[in-house]
C-alpha positions in Angstrom: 225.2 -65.1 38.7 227.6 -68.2 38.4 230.9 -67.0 37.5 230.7 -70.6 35.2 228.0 -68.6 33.6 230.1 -65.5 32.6 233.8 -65.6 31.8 234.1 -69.4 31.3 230.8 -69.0 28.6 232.8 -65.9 27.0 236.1 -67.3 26.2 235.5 -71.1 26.2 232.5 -70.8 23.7 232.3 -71.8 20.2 234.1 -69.3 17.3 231.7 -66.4 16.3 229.3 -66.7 18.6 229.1 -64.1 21.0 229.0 -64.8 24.9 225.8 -62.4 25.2 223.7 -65.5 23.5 224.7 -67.8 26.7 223.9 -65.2 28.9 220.3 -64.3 30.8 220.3 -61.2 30.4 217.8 -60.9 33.0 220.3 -61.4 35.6 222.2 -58.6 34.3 219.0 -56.6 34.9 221.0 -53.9 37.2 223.1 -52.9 34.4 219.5 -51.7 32.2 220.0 -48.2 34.0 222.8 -46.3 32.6 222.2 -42.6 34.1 223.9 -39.8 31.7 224.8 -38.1 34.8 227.9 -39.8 35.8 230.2 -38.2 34.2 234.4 -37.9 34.6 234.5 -36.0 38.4 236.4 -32.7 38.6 239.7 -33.0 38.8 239.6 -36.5 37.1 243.5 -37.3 36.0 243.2 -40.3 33.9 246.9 -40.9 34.3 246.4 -44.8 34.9 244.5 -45.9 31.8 241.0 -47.8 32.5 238.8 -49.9 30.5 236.2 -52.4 31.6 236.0 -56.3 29.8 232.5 -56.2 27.7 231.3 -59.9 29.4 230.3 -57.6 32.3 227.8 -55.5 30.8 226.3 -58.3 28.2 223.2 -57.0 28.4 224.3 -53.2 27.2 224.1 -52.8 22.9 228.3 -51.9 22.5 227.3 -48.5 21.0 225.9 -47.8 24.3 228.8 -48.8 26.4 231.6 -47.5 25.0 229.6 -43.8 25.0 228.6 -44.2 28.8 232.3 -45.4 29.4 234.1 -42.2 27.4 232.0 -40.0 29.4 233.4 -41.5 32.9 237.2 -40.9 31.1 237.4 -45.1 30.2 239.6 -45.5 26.9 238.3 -49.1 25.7 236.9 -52.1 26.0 238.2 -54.9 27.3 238.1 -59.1 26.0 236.7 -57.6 22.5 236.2 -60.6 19.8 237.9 -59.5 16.5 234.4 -58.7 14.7 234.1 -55.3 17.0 237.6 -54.4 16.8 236.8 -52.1 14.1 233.5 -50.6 16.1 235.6 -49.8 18.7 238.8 -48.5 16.2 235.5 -46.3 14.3 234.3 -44.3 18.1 237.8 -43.4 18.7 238.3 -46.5 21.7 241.1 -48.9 22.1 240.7 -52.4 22.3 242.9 -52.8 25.1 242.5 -56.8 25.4 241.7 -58.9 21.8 240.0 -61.8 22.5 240.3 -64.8 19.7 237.5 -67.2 19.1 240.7 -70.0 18.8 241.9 -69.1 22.3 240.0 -70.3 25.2 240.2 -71.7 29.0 240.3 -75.4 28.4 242.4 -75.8 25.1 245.7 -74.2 25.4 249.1 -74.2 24.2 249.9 -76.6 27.4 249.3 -79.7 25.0 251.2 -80.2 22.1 248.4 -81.3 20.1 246.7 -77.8 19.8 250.2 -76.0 19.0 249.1 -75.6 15.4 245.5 -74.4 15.7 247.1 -71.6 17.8 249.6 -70.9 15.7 247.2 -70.1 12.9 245.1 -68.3 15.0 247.6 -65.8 16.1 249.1 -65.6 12.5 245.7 -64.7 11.2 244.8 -62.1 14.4 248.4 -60.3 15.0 248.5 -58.6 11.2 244.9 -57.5 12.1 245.4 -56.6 15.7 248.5 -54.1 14.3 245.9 -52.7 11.7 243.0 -51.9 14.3 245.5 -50.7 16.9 245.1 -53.6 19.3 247.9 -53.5 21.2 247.5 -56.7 23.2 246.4 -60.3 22.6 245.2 -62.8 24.9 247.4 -65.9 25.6 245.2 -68.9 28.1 247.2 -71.8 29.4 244.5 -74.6 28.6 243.4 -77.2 31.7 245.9 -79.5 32.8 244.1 -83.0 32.1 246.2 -85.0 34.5 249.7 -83.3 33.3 252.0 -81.7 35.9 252.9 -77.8 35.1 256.5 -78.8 34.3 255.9 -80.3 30.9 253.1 -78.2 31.0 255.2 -75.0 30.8 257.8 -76.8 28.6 254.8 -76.9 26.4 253.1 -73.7 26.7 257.1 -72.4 25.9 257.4 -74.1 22.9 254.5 -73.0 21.1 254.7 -69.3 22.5 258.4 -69.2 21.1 256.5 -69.8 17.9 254.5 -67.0 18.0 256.6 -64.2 19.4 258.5 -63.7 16.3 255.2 -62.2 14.7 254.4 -60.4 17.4 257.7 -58.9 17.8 257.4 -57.9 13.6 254.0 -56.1 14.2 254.7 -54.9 17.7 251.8 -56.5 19.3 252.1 -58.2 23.0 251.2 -61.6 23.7 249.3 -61.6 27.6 248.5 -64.7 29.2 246.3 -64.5 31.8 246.4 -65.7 35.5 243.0 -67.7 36.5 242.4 -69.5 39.8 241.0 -72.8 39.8 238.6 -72.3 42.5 236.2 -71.2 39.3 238.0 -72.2 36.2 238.7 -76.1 37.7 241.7 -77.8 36.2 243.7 -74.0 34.4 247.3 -74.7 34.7 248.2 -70.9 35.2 247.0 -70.3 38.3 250.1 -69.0 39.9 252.5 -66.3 39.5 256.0 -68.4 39.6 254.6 -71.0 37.1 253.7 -67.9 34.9 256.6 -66.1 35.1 258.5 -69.7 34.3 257.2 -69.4 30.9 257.6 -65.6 30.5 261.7 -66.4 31.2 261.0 -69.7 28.6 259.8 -67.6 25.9 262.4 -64.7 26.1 260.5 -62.0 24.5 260.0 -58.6 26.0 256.6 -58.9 23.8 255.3 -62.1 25.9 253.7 -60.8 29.6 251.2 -61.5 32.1 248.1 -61.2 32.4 247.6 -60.4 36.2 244.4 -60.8 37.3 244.0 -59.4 41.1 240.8 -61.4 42.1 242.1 -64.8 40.6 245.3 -63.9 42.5 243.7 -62.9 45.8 241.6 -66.2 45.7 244.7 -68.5 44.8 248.0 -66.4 46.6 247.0 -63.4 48.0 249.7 -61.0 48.5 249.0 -58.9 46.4 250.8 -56.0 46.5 254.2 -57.5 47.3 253.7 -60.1 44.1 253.5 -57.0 42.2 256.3 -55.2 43.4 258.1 -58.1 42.8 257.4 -59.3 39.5 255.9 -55.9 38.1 258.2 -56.6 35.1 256.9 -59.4 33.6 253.1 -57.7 33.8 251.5 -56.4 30.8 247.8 -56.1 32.0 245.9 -56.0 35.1 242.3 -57.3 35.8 240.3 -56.1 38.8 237.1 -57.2 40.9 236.1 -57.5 44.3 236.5 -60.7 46.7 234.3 -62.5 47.6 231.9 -62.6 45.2 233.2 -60.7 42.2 231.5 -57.9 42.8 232.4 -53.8 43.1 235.6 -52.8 44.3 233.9 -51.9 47.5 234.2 -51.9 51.2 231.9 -55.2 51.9 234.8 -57.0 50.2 238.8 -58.2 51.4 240.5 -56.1 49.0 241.0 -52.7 49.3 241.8 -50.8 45.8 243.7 -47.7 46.8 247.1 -49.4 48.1 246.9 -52.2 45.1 246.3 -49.5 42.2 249.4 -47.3 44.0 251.8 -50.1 44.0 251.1 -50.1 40.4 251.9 -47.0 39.4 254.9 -47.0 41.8 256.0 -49.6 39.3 256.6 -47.5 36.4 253.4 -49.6 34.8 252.1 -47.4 31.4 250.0 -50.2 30.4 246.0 -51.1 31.1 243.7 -52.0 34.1 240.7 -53.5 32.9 237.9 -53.7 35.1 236.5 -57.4 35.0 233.5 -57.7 38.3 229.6 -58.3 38.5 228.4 -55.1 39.3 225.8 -54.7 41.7 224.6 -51.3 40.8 224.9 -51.2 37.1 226.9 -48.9 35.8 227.2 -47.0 38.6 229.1 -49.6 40.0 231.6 -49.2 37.0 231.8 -44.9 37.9 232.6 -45.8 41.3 235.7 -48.1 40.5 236.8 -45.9 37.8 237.0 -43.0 40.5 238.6 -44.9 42.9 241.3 -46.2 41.0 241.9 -42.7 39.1 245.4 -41.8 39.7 
């Protein structure tokens, strides 16, 4: 599957259509077997909470997903459009990413000129993200267009510093999300330091990161020392396997284990989301969920 195909079609589509329509689902065809015998392993901890972005398992009705992932010891749902926050709130799960039909790739607080759709969009989600117990909302940089990430983070600042106060009233965390522009051509966050830039811009303990470990591997690498580093201004993590996108496996470059240790060894109480193409359906999903268990 093109990875133009699957994130890019989720979050840069139009409002209130969902990503499944753009989607062939027979190329998903792997995740049609959902076996009820994987189930949490003995001795499961469940210390480091999981979750897994929906846009990987398009194919799979929600009701279906979200009981195959409570039996594995998942929590939520990951990159949920507002119209399923309260299906998730109803089965007991937590939206642990809110997706907004507003918010996408290309068009981002980076420009000046959207600043006030964005606004509005986060005024209209945060009250309702508070309500359904969402606790964090997605923030994306927009493409650069020929701007350089100076003014480009002066901008994405400005808006932000907008926003926060709301947040900060209702206690919900604004996450923008790291993205390399091997796939997503043109994103102006693609690296931790310009991120981070904007983070110290913004000034709220409320504004984060979004740290996605196979958009980072594929623009920085270092992965485990950019975390110790910076662990502070990361409010969510993202995980898949390089090259390819695939299961956190050992046919890829990086190995799990040490990554998901130098995140706890952080202190971090907050969410991993699992975000690859899986080969093997959902047992794909089992497997990472047991390896990362800590």
């Amino acid at each position: 599957m093109s990875l133009k195909m699957t994130r890019r079609t989720l979050l840069a589509s139009a409002a209130g259509v969902s990503a499944a329509a753009f989607i062939n689902a027979s190329v998903l065809k792997a995740e049609d077997s959902t076996p009820a015998e994987f189930t949490k392993p003995e001795g499961f901890r469940g210390n480091l909470k999981q979750s897994v972005s929906q846009w990987c398992f398009a194919s799979t009705p929600i009701a279906e997903l979200m009981a195959q992932c409570k039996k594995i010891g998942m929590v939520g749902l990951d990159l949920i459009q507002p119209g399923d926050w309260p299906t998730l709130r109803e089965a007991g799960m937590v939206v642990t990413m809110g997706s907004m039909p507003e918010i996408t790739i290309p068009v981002g607080p980076n420009h000046a000129e959207n600043h006030e759709k964005i606004i509005a969009a986060y005024e209209k989600y945060i009250p309702m993200a508070k309500e359904l117990g969402v606790p964090n909302l997605i923030a994306l940089a927009g493409n650069r267009e020929g701007q350089d990430d100076a003014t480009g983070a002066k901008n994405t600042i400005a808006c932000m510093k907008q926003v926060m106060p709301l947040a900060e009233k209702y206690g919900i965390n604004i996450v923008m999300e790291l993205l390399n522009t091997k796939d997503h051509l043109d994103y102006q966050c693609d690296s931790t330091v310009w991120g981070v830039e904007v983070c110290d811009g913004v000034g709220s303990d409320r504004f984060k990161l979004l740290y996605d470990i196979y958009h980072m591997q594929r623009m920085e690498g270092d992965i485990i020392q950019t975390i110790r580093k910076y662990h502070q201004y990361i409010g969510h993590y993202h995980t898949a396997g390089n090259p390819g996108r695939n299961d956190l496996d050992d046919s890829q470059e990086l190995y799990y284990p040490p990554i998901i240790d130098a995140i706890m060894d952080t202190g971090y109480t907050g969410f991993l989301a699992h975000e690859f193409l899986p080969k093997k359906g959902f047992e794909s999903l089992y497997n990472a969920v047991c390896l990362c268990d800590r």
